[in-house]
C-alpha positions in Angstrom: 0.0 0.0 0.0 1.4 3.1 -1.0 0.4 6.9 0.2 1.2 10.1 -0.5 3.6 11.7 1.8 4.6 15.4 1.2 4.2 15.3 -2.4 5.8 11.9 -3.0 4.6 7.9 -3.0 6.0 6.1 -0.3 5.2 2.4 0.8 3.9 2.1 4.0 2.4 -1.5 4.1 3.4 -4.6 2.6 2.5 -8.2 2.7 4.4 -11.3 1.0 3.8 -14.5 1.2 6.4 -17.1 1.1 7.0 -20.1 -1.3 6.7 -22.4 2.1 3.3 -20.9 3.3 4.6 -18.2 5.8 3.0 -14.8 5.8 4.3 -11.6 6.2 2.9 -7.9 6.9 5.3 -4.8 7.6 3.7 -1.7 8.1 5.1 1.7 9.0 2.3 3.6 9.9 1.8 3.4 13.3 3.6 6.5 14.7 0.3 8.6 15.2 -2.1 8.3 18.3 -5.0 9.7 16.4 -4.6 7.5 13.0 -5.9 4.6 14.9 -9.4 6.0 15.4 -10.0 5.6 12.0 -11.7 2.4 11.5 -10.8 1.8 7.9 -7.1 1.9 9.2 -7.7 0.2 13.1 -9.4 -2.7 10.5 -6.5 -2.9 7.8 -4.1 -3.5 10.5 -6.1 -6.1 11.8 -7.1 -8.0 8.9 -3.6 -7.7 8.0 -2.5 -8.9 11.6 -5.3 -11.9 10.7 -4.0 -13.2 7.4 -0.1 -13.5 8.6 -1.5 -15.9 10.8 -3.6 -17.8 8.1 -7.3 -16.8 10.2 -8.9 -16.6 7.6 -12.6 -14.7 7.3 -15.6 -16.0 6.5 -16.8 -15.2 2.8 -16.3 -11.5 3.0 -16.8 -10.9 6.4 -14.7 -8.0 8.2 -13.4 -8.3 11.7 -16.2 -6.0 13.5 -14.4 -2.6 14.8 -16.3 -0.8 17.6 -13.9 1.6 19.2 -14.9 4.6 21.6 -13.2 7.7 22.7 -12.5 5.8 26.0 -10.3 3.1 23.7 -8.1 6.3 23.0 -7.5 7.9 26.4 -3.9 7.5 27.3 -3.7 6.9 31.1 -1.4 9.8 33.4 1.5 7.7 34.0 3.6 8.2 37.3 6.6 9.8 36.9 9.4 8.2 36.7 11.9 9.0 39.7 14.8 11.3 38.9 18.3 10.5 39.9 19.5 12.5 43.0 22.3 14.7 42.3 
């Protein structure tokens, strides 16, 4: 899958599989918190995630997304202790 980053075509997904039967998927898309509340992309990662390890859907059937704002909220970590001086 290609897409078009600042004016140029750049591959950020791939799949392969190999002569043997293995299966692939690199992506390298993952980098932005707010990409994966997009359900078209959440699902294409995993499907993808799906078919490397040969589950494989029924007739066309999509892996049901239902994600929430809740999914997205990114806990308030402690802080990690700073060496004393």
């Amino acid at each position: 899958m290609q897409a078009d980053i600042d004016g140029e075509k750049e591959t950020v997904a791939w799949a392969w599989q190999r002569p043997s039967g293995g299966r692939s998927f690199g992506f390298t898309g993952g980098h932005f918190h707010e990409n994966w509340k997009q359900e078209r992309y959440y699902r294409m990662l995993t499907q993808a995630v799906l078919w490397a390890a040969k589950v494989e859907p029924k007739g066309d059937q999509l892996v049901p997304i239902e994600l929430t704002e809740k999914d997205f909220e990114v806990p308030n970590l402690p802080k990690k202790p700073q060496p004393e001086k």
